[in-house]
N, C-alpha and C positions, 0 to 999 in steps of 0.2 A: 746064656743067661743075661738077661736085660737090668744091670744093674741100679738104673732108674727106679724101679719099679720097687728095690730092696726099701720096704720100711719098717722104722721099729717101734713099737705101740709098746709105751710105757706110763707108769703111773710116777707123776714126779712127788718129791716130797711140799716142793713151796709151787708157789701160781707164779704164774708170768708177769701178774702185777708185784709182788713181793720181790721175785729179781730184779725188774727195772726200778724196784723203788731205792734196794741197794743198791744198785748201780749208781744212780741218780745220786745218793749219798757221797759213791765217791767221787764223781765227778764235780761237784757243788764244793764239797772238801777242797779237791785242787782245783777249780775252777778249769775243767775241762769244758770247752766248747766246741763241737766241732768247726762250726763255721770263723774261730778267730785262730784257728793250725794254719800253720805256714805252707806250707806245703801241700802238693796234692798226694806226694807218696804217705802223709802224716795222716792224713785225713781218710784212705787207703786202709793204711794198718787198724786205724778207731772202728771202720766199715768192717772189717772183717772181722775183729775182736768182740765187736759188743755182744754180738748172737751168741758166741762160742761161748761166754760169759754169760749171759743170760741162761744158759741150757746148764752149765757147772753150776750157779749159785740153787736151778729148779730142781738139781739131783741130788743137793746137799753137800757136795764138791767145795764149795766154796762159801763165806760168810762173811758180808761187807758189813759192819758195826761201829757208829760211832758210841764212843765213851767218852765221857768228860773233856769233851770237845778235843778229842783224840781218834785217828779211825785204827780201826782194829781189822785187818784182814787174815782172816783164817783159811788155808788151801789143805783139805782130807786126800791126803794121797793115798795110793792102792784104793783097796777093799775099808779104808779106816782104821786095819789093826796094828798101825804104826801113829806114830806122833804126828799132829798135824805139822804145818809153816807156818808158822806169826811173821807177818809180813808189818815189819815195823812203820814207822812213817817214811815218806819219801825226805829225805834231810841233803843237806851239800857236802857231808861226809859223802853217803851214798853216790851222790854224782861225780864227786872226785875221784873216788875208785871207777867208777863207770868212767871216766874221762880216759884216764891213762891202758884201758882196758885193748883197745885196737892198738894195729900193726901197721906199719906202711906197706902197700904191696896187696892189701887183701881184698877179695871183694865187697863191696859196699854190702853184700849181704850177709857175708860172713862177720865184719867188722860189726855190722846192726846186731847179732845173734851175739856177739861174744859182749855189746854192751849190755846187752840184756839179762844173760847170764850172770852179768858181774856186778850190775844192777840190784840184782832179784838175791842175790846170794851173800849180797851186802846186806838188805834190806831185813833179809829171815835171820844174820846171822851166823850163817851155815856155809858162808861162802861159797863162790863160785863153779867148785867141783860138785857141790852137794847137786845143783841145778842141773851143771852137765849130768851128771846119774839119773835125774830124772826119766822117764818113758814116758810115752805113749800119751793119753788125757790129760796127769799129770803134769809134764813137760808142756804139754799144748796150755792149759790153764795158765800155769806161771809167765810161757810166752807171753800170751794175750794181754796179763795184767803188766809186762816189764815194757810191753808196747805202747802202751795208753801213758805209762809212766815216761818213756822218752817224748811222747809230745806235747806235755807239758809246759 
């Protein structure tokens, strides 16, 4: 079986211009640009993230909203018959738990994943375990956005 060739024809709920335009939202919000990231591996993770993001926020997965000059990020896990994530704002609270979050000795990928984790679990609230339990889309969604939040 030529897995190339697997594709999946779906009806999304938002356009592609309505994601990018939430997107666009939060990026403008925290002033993400790709071209002033330090890094090439920063700039990496924004490449890989946006799409994945754009496809969650086209399926209803996801919900980038400002309010009262406040962003509001809503993440639908499962099927939706659970509570969403309110994904608070990005604050120095939040980065200070993400700070003390890594270990000496570990791999730069795993240390990247556990700030992420602890990042995103600060952010919702829910702490850090709630994230680890994540799966599958879910866990990849949240990835994506704790990505974009580290290169900041």
């Amino acid at each position: 079986m030529d897995f190339r060739k697997i594709t999946r024809k779906e009806e999304f709920q938002f356009s592609q211009e309505v994601a990018e335009d939430q997107l666009e939202t939060l990026f403008r919000h925290y002033e993400i640009y790709e071209d002033e990231m330090g890094t090439e591996a920063e700039k990496q993770l924004f490449r890989m993230s946006y799409p994945k993001l754009v496809v969650a926020i086209r399926r209803g997965r996801l919900q980038i909203l400002k309010e009262d000059d406040k962003l509001v990020i809503e993440q639908i896990v499962g099927k939706g018959d659970g509570p969403p994530i309110i994904y608070k704002e990005l604050s120095g609270s939040a980065r200070i738990q993400d700070a003390s979050s890594g270990e000496m000795g570990e791999s730069m990928e795993v240390a990247r994943n556990k700030r992420v984790y602890s990042l995103m679990g600060s952010l919702s609230g829910l702490g850090m375990s709630a994230m680890i339990n994540l799966k599958g889309n879910d866990l990849s969604i949240m990835e994506c956005l704790g990505f974009l939040f580290l290169s900041t």
